[in-house]
MARDO-791102 format. One line per field, with one value per atom (N, C-alpha, C): atom name; residue in one letter; x, y, z; residue number from 1. Coordinates in steps of 0.02 Angstrom, whole numbers, always signed. Layout:
% residues N
atomo: (CA/...) .
residuo: (A/...) .
x: (X/...) .
y: (Y/...) .
z: (Z/...) .
num: (NUM/...) .
END
This chain:
% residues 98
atomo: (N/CA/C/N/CA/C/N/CA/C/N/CA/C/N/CA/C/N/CA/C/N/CA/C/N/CA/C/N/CA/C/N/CA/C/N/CA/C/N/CA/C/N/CA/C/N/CA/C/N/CA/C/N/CA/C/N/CA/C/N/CA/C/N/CA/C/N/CA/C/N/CA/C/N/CA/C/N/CA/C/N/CA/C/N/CA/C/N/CA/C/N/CA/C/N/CA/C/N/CA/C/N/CA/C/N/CA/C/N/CA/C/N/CA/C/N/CA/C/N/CA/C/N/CA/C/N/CA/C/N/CA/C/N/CA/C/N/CA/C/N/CA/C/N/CA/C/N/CA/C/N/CA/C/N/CA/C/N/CA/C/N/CA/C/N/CA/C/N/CA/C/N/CA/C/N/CA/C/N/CA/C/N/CA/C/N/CA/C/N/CA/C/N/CA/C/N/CA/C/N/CA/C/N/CA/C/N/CA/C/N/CA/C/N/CA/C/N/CA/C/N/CA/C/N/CA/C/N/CA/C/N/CA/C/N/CA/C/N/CA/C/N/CA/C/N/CA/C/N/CA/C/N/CA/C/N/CA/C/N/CA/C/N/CA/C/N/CA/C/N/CA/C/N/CA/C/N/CA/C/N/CA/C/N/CA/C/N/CA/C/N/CA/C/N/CA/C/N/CA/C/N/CA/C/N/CA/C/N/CA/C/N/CA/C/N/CA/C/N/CA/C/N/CA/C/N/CA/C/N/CA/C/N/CA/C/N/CA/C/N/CA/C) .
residuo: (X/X/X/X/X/X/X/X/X/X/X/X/X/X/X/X/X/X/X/X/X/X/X/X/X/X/X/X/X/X/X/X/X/X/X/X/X/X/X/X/X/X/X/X/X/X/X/X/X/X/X/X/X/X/X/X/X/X/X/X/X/X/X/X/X/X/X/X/X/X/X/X/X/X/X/X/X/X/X/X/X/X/X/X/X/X/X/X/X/X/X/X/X/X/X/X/X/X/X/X/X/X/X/X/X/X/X/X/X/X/X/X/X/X/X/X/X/X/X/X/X/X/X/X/X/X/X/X/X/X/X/X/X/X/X/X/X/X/X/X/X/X/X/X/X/X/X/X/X/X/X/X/X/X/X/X/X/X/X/X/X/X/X/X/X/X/X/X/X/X/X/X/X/X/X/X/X/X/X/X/X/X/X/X/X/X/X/X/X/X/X/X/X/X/X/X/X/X/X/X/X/X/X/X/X/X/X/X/X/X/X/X/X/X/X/X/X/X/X/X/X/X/X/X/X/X/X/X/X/X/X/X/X/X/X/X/X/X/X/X/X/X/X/X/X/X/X/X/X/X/X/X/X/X/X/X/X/X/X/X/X/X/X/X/X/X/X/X/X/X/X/X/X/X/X/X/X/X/X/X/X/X/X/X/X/X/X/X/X/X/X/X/X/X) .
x: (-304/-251/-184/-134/-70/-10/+19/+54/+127/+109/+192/+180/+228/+233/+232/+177/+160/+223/+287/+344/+376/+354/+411/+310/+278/+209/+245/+236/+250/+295/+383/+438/+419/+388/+368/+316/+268/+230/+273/+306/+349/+400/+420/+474/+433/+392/+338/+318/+306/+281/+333/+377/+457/+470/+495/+478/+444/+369/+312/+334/+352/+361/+427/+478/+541/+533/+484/+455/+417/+380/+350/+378/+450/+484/+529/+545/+571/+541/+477/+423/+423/+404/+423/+450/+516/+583/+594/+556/+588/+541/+487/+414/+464/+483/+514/+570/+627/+668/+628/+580/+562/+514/+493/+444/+506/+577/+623/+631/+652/+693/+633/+558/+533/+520/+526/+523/+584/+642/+719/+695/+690/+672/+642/+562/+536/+562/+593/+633/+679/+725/+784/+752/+680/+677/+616/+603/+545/+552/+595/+632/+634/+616/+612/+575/+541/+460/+437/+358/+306/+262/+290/+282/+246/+170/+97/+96/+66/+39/-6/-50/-66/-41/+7/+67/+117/+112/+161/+118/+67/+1/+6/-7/-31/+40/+104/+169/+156/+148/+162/+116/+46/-5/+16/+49/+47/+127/+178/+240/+281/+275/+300/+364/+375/+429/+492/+485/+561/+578/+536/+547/+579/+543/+570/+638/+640/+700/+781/+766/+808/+816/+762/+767/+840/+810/+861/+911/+941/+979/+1022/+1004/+1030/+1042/+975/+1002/+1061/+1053/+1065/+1149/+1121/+1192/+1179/+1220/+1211/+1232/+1217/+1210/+1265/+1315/+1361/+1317/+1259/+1233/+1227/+1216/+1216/+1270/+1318/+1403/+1402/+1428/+1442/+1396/+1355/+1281/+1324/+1341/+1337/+1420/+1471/+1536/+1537/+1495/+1510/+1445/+1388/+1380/+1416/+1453/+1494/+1566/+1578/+1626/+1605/+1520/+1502/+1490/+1477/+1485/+1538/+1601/+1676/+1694/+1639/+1668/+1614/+1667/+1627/+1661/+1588/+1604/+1610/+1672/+1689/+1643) .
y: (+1008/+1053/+1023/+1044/+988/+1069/+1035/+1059/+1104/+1059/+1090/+1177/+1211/+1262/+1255/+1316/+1301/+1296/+1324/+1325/+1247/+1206/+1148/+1093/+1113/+1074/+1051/+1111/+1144/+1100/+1126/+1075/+1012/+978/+919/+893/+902/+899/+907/+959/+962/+887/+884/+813/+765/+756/+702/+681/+741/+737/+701/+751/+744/+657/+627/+566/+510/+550/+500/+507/+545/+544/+510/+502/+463/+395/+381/+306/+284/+343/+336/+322/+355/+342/+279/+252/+226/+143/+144/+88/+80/+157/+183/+145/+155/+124/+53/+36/-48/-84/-51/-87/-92/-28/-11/-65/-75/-142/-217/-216/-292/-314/-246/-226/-250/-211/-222/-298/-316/-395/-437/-445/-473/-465/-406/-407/-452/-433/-456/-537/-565/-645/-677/-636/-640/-647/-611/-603/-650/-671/-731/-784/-815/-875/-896/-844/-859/-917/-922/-1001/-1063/-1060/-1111/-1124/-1047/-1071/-1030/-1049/-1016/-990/-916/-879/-813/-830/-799/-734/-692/-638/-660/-699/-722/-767/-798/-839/-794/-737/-681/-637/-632/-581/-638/-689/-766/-744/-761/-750/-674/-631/-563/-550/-604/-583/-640/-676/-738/-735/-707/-694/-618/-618/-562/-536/-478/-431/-464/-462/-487/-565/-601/-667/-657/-645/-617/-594/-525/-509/-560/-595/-628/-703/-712/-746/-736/-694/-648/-629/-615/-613/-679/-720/-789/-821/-805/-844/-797/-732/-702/-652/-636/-613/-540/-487/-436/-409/-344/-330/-294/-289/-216/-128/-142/-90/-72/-102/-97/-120/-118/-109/-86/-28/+19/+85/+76/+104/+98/+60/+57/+100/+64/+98/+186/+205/+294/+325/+287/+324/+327/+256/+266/+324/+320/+388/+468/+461/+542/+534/+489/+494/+503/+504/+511/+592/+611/+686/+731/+764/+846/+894/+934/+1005/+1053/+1094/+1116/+1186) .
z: (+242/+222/+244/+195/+236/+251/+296/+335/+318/+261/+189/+189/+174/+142/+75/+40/-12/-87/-73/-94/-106/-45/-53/-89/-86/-124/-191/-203/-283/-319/-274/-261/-290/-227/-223/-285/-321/-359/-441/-427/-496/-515/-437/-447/-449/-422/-445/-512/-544/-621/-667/-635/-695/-678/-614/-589/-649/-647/-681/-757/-786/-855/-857/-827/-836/-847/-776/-792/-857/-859/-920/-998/-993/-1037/-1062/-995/-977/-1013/-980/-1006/-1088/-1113/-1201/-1196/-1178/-1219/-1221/-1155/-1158/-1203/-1201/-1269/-1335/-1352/-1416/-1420/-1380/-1385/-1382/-1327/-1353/-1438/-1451/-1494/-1557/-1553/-1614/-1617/-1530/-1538/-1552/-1551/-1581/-1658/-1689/-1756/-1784/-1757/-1775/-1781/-1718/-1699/-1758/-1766/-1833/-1890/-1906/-1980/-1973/-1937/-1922/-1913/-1910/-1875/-1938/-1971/-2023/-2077/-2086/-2132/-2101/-2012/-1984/-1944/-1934/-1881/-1924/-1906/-1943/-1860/-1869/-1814/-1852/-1821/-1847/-1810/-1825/-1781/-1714/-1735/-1664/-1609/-1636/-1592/-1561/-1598/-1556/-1486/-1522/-1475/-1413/-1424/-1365/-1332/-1358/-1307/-1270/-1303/-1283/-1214/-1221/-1161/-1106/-1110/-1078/-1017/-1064/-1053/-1014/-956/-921/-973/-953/-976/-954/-873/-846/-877/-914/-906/-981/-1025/-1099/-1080/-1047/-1056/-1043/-992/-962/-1002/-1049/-1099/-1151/-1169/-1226/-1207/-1146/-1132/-1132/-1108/-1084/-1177/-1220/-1280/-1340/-1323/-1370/-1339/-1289/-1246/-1258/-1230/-1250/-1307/-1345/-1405/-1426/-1472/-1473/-1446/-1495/-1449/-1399/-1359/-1273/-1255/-1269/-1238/-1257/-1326/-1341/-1301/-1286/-1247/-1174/-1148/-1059/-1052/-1119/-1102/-1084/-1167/-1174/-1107/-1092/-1004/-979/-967/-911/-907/-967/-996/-973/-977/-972/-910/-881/-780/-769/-787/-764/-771/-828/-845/-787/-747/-694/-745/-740/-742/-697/-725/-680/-653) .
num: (1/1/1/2/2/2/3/3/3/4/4/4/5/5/5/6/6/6/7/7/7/8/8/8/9/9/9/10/10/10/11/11/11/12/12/12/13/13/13/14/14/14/15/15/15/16/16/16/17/17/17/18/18/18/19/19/19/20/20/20/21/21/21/22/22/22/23/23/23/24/24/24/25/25/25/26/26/26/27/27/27/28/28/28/29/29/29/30/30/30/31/31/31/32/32/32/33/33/33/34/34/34/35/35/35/36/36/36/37/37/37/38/38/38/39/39/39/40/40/40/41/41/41/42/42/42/43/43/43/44/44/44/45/45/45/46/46/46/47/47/47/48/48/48/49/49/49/50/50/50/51/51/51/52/52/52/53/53/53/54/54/54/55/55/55/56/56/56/57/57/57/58/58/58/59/59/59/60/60/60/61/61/61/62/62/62/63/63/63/64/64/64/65/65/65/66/66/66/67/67/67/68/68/68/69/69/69/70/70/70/71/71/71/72/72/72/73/73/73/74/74/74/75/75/75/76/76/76/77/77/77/78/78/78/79/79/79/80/80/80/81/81/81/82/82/82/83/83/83/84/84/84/85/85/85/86/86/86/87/87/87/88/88/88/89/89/89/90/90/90/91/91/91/92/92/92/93/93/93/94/94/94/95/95/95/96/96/96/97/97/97/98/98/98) .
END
């Protein structure tokens, strides 16, 4: 039996969940961008590599996330999307309500 009052469990278990699904989303989302920038790559590079479905599956199992990302970053730079993306957060962090 633990020692908590059953009030801050609850608490605690609720923020936990909410927690796990953020991450969870979170993961979503970054699949969904590397998922686009490899389709994109695909379609731009198809006139000059012959880049198979299973040459993509072989990178995808072979190739960490952080290493990809920092790839693409380094060749491609960041996107208008994501400046336009990091500016207007940073805009709605400036705004309190009152």
């Amino acid at each position: 039996m633990s020692t908590m009052p059953v009030s801050r469990q609850i608490r605690y278990f609720k923020e936990s969940r909410e927690n796990w699904k953020e991450r969870a989303l979170e993961k979503q989302e970054q699949l969904r961008f590397f998922s686009q920038k490899i389709d994109d790559l695909t379609r731009s590079r198809d006139k000059t590599m012959d880049l198979t479905s299973d040459l993509i599956k072989q990178a995808l199992e072979t190739v960490r996330c952080r290493d990809l990302s920092e790839w693409i970053n380094e060749i491609f730079g960041q996107s208008m999307l994501s400046k336009r993306k990091a500016v207007f957060d940073r805009s709605f962090d400036d705004m309190k309500v009152a």
